[in-house]
mmCIF file of the C-alpha atoms, coordinates in Angstrom:
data_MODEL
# 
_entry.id   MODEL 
# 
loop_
_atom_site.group_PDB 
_atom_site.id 
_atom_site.type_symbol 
_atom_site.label_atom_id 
_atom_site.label_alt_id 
_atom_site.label_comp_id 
_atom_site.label_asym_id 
_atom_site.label_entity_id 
_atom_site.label_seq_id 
_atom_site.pdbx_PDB_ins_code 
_atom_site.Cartn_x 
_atom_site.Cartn_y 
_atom_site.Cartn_z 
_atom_site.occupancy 
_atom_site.B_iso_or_equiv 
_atom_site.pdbx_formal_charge 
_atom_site.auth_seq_id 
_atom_site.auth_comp_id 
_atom_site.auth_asym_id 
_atom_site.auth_atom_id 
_atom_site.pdbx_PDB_model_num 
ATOM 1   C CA . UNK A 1 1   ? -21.878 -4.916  -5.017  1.00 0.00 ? 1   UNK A CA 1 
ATOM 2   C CA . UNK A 1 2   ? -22.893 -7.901  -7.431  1.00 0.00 ? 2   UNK A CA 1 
ATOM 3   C CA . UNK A 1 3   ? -26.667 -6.730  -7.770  1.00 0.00 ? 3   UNK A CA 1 
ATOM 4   C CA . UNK A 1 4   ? -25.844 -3.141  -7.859  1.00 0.00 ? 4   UNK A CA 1 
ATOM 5   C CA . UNK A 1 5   ? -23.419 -3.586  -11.030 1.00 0.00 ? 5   UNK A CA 1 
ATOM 6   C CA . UNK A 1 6   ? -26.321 -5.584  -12.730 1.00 0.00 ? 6   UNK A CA 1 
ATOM 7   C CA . UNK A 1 7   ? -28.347 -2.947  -12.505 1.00 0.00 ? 7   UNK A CA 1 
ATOM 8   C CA . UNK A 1 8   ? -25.486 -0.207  -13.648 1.00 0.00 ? 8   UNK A CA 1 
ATOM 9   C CA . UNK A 1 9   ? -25.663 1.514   -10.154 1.00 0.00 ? 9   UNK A CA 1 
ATOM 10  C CA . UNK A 1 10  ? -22.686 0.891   -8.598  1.00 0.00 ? 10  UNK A CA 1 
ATOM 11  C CA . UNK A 1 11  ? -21.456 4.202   -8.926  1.00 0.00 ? 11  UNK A CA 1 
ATOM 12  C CA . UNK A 1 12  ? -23.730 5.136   -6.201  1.00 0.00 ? 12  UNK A CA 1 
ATOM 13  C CA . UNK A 1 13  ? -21.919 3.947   -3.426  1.00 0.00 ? 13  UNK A CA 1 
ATOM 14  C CA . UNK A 1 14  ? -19.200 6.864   -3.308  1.00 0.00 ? 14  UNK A CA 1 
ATOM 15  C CA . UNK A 1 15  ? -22.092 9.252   -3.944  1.00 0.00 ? 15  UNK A CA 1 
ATOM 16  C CA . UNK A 1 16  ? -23.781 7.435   -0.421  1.00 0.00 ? 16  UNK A CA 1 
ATOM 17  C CA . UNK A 1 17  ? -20.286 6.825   1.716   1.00 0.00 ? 17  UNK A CA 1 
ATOM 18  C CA . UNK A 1 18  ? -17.590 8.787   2.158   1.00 0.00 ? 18  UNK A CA 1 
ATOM 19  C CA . UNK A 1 19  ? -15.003 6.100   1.897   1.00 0.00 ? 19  UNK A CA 1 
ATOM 20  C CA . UNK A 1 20  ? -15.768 2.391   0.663   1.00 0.00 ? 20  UNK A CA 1 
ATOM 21  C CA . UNK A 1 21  ? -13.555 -0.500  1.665   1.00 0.00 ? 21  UNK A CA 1 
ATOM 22  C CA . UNK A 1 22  ? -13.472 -4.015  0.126   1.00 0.00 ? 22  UNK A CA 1 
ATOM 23  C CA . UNK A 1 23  ? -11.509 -7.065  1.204   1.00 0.00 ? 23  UNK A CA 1 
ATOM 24  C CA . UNK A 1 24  ? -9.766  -8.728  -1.270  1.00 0.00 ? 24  UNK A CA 1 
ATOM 25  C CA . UNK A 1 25  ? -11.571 -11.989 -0.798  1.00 0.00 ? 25  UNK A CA 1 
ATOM 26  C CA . UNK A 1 26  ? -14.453 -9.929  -2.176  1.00 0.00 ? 26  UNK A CA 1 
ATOM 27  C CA . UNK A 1 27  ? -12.499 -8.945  -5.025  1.00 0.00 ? 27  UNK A CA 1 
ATOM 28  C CA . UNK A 1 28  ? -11.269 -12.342 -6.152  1.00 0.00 ? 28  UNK A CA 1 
ATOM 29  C CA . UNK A 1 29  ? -14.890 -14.526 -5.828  1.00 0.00 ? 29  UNK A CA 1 
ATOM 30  C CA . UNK A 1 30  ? -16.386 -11.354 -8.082  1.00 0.00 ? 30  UNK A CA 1 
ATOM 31  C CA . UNK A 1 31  ? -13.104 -12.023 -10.487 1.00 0.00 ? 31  UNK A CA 1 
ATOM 32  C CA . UNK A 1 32  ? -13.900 -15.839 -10.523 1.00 0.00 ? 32  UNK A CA 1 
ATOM 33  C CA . UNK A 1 33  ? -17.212 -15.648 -11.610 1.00 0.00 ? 33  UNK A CA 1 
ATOM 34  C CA . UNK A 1 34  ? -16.573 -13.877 -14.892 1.00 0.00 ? 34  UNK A CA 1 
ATOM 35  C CA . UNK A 1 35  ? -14.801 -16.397 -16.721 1.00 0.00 ? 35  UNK A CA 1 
ATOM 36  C CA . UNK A 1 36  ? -17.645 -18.263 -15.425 1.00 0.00 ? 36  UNK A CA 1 
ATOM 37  C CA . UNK A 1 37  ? -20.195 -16.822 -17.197 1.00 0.00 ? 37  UNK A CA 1 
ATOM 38  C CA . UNK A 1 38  ? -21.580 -14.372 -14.256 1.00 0.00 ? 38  UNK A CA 1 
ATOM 39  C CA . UNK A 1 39  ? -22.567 -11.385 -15.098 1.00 0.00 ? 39  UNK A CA 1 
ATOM 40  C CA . UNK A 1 40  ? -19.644 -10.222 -12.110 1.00 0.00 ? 40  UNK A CA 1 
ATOM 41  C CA . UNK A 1 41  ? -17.910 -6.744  -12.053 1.00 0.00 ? 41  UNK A CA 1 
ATOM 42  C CA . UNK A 1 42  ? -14.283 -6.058  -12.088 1.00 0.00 ? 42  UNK A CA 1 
ATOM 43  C CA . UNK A 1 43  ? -13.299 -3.857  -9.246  1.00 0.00 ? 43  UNK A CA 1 
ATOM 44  C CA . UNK A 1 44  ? -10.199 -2.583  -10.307 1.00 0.00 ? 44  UNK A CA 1 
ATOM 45  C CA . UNK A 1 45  ? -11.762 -0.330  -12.554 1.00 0.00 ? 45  UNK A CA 1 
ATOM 46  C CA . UNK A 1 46  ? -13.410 1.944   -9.355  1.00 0.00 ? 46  UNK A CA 1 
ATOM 47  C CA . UNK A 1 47  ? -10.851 4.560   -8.405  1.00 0.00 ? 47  UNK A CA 1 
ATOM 48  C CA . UNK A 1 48  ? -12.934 5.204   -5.579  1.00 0.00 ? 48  UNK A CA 1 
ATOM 49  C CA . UNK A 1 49  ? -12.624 1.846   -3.687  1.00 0.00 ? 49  UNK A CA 1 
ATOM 50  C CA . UNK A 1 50  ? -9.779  0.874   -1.204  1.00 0.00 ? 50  UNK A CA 1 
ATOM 51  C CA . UNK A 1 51  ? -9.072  -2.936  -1.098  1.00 0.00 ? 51  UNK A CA 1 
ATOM 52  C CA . UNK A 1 52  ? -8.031  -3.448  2.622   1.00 0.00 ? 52  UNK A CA 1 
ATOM 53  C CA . UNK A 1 53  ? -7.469  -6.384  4.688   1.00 0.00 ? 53  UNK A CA 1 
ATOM 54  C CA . UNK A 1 54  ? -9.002  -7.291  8.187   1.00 0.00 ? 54  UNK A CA 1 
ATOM 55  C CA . UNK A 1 55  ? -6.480  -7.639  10.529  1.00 0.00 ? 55  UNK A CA 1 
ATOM 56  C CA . UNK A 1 56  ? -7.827  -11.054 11.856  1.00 0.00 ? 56  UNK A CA 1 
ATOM 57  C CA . UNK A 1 57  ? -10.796 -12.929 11.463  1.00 0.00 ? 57  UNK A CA 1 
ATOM 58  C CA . UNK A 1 58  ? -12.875 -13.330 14.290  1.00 0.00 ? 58  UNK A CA 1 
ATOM 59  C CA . UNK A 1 59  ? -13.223 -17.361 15.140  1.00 0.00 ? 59  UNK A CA 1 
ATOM 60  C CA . UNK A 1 60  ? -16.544 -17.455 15.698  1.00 0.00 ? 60  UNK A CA 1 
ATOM 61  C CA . UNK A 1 61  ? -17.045 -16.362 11.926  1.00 0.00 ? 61  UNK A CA 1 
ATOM 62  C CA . UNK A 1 62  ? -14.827 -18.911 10.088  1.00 0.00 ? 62  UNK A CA 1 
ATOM 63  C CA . UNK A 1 63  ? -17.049 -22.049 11.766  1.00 0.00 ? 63  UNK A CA 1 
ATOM 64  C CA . UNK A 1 64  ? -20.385 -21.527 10.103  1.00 0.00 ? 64  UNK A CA 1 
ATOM 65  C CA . UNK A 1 65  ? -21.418 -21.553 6.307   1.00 0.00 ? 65  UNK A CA 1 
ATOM 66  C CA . UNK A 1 66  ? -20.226 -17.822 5.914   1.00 0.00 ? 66  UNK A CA 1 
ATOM 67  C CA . UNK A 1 67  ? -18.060 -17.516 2.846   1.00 0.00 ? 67  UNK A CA 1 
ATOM 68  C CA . UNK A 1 68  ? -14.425 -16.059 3.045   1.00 0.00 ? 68  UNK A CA 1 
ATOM 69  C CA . UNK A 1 69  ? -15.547 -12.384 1.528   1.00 0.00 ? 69  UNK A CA 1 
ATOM 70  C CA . UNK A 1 70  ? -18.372 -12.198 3.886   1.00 0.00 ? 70  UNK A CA 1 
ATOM 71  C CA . UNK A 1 71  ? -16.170 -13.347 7.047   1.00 0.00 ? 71  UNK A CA 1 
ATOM 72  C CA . UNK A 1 72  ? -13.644 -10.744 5.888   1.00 0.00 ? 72  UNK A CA 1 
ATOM 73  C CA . UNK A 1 73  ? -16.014 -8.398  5.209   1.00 0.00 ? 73  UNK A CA 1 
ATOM 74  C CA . UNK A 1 74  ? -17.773 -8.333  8.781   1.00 0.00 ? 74  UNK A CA 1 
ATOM 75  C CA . UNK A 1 75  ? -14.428 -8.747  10.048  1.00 0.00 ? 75  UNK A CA 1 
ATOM 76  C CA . UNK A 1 76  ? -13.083 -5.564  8.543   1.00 0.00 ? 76  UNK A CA 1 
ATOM 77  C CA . UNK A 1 77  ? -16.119 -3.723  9.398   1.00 0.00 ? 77  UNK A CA 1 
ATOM 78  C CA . UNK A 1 78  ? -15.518 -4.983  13.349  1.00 0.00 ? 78  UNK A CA 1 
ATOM 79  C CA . UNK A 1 79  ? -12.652 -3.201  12.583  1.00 0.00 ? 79  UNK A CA 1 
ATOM 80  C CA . UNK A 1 80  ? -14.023 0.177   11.477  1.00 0.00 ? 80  UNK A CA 1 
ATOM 81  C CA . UNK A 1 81  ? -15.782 1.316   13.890  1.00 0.00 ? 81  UNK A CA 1 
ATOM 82  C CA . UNK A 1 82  ? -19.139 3.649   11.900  1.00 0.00 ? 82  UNK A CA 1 
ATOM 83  C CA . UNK A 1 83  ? -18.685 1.717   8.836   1.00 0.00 ? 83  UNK A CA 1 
ATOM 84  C CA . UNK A 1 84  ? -22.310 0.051   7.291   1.00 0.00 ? 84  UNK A CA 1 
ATOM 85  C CA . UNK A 1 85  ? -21.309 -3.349  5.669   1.00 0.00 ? 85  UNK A CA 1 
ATOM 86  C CA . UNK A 1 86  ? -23.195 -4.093  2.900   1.00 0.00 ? 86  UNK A CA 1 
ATOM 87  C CA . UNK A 1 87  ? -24.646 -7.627  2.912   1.00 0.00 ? 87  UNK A CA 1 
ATOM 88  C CA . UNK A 1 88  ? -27.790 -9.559  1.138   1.00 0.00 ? 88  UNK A CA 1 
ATOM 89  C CA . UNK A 1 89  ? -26.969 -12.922 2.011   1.00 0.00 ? 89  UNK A CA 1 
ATOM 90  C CA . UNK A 1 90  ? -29.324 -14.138 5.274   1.00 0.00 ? 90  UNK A CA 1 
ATOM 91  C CA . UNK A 1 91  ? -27.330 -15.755 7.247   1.00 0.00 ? 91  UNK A CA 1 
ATOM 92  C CA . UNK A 1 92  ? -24.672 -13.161 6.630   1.00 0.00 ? 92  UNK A CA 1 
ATOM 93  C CA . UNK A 1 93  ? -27.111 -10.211 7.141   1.00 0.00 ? 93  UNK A CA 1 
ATOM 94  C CA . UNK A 1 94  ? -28.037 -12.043 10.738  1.00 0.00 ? 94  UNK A CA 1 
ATOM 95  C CA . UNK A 1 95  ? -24.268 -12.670 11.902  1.00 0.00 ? 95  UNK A CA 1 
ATOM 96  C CA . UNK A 1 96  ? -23.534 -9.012  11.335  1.00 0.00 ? 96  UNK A CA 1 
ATOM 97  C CA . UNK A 1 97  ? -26.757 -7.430  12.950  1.00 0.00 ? 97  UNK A CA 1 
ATOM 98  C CA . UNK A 1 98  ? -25.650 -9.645  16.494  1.00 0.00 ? 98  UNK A CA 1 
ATOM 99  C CA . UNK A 1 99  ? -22.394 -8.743  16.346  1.00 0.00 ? 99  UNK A CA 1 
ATOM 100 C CA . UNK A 1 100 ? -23.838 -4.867  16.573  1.00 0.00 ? 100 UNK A CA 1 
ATOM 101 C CA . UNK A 1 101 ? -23.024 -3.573  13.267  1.00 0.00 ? 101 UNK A CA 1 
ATOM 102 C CA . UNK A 1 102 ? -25.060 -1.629  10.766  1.00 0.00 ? 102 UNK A CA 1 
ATOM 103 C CA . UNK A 1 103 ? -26.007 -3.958  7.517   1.00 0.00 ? 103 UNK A CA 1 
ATOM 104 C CA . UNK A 1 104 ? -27.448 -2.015  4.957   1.00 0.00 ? 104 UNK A CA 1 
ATOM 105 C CA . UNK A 1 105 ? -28.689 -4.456  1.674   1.00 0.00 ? 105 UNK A CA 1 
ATOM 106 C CA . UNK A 1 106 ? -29.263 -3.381  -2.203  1.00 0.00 ? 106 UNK A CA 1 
ATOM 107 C CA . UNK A 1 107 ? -32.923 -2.729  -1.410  1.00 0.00 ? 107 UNK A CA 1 
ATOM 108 C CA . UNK A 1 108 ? -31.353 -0.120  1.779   1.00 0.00 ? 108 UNK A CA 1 
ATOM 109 C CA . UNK A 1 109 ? -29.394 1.081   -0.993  1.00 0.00 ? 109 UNK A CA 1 
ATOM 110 C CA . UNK A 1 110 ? -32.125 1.987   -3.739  1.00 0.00 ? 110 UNK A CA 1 
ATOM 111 C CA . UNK A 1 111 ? -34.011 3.557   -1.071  1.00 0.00 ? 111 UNK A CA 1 
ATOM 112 C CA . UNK A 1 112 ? -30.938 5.648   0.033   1.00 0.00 ? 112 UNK A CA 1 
ATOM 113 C CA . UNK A 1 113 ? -30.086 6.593   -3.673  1.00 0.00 ? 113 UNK A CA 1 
ATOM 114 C CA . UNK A 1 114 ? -33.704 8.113   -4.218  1.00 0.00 ? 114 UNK A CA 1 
ATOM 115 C CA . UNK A 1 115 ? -33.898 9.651   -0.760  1.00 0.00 ? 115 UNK A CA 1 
ATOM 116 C CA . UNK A 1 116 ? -30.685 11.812  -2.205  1.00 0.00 ? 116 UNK A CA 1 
ATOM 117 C CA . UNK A 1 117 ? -31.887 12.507  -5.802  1.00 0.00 ? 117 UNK A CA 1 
ATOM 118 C CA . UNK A 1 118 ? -29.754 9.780   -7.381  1.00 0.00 ? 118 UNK A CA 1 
ATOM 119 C CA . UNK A 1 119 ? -32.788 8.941   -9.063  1.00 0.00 ? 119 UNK A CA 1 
ATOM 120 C CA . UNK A 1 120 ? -36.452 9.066   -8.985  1.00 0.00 ? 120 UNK A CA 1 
ATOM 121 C CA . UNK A 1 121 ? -38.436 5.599   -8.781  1.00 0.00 ? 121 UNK A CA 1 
ATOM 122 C CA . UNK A 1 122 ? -36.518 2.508   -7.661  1.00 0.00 ? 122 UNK A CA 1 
ATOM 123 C CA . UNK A 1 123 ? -39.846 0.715   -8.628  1.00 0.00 ? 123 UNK A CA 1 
ATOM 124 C CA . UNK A 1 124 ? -38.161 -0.226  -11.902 1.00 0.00 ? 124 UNK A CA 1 
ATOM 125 C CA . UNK A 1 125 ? -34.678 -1.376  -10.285 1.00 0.00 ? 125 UNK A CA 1 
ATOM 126 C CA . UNK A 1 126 ? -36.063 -3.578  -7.759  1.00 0.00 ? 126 UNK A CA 1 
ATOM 127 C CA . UNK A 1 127 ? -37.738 -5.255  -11.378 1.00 0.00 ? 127 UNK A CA 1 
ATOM 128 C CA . UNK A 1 128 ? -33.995 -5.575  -12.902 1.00 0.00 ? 128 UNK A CA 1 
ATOM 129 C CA . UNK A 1 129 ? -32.958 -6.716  -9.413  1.00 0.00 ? 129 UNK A CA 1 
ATOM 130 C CA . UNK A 1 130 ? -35.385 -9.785  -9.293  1.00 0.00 ? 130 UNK A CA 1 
ATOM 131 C CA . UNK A 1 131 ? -34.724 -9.783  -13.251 1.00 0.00 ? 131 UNK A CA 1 
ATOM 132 C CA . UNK A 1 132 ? -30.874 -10.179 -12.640 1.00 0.00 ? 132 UNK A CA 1 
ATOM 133 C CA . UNK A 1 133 ? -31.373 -13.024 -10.087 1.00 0.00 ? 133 UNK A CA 1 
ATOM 134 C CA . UNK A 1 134 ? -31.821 -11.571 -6.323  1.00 0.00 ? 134 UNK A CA 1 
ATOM 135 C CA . UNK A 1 135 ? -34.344 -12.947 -4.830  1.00 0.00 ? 135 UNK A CA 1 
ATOM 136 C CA . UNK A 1 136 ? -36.878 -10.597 -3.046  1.00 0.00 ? 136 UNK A CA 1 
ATOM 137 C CA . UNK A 1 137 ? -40.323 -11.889 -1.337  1.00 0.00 ? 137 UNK A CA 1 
ATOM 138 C CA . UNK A 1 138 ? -43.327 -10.134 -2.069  1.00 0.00 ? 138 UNK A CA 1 
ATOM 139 C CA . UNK A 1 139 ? -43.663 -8.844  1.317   1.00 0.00 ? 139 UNK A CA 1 
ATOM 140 C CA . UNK A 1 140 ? -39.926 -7.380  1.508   1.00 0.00 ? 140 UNK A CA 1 
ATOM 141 C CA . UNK A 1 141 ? -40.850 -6.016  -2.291  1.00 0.00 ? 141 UNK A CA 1 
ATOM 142 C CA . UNK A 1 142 ? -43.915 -4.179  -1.171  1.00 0.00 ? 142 UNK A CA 1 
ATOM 143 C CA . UNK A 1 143 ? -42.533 -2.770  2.084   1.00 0.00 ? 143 UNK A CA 1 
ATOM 144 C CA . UNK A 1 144 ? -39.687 -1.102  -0.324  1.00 0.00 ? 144 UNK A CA 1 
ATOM 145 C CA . UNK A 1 145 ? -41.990 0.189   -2.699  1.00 0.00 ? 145 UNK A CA 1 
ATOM 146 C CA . UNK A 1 146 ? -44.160 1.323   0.094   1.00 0.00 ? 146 UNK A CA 1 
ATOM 147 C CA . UNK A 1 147 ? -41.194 3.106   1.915   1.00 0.00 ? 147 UNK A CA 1 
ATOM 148 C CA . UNK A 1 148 ? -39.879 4.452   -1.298  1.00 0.00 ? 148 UNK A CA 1 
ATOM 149 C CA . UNK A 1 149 ? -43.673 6.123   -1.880  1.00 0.00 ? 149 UNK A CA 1 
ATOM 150 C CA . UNK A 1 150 ? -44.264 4.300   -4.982  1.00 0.00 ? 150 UNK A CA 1 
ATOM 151 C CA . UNK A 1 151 ? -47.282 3.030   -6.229  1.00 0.00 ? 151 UNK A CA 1 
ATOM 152 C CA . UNK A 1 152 ? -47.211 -1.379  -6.078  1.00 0.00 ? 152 UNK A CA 1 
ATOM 153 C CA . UNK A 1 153 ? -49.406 -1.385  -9.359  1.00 0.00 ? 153 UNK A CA 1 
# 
């Protein structure tokens, strides 16, 4: 949700889910960072958001170096049975795809957004992406391009 408000999209993800849940651990680090100086959004403004608890926290999430919105976060997904959770931190990304759930990223996003006519190059956002601070490797950057059916040049 971070990289998609720096790049003014977040309003894409009611026009890509049906119904978008958030924990509220996700909530408050995204409220902590603004009086920090990040560039964070406030998600109270988005009608179209629920803020919903997990009802526990799996165990075997708390003991790594997952941070309390992504444990509650995969947790609440667990929980959901169809939901994607939306994740761009590795580690995260990896605990999610073994405990069988669908992880979609920013990048999954962008590609989703122009497969529905939300807009027509992504080329550009990936650019205020890595501009805005997410880190993307050349080969992860091409193979979106490529899938997207842009040009790399």
């Amino acid at each position: 949700m971070l990289y998609l408000h720096r790049i003014g999209k977040l309003d894409w993800l009611p026009e890509i889910f049906a119904e978008i849940l958030v924990p509220s651990a996700v909530v408050n680090e995204l409220r902590e960072g603004r009086p920090r100086g990040y560039d964070c959004p406030d998600l109270s403004i988005y009608t179209w958001l629920q803020v919903v608890e997990p009802i526990s926290i799996p165990a075997n999430l708390t003991v790594g170096d997952l941070g309390l919105g992504e444990q509650t976060a995969i947790a609440l997904t667990l929980e959901n049975s169809g939901f994607v959770v939306l994740l761009d931190d590795g580690l995260a990304r990896s605990t999610a795809q073994a405990l069988g759930l669908t992880v979609w990223g920013t990048l999954k996003i962008l590609l989703t957004a122009k497969s529905q006519g939300l807009t027509e190059q992504i080329m550009p956002l990936v650019d205020q992406l890595q501009d805005s601070g997410m880190w993307i490797s050349d080969d992860i950057r091409s193979r979106v391009i490529h899938l997207a059916g842009e040009s790399n040049h």
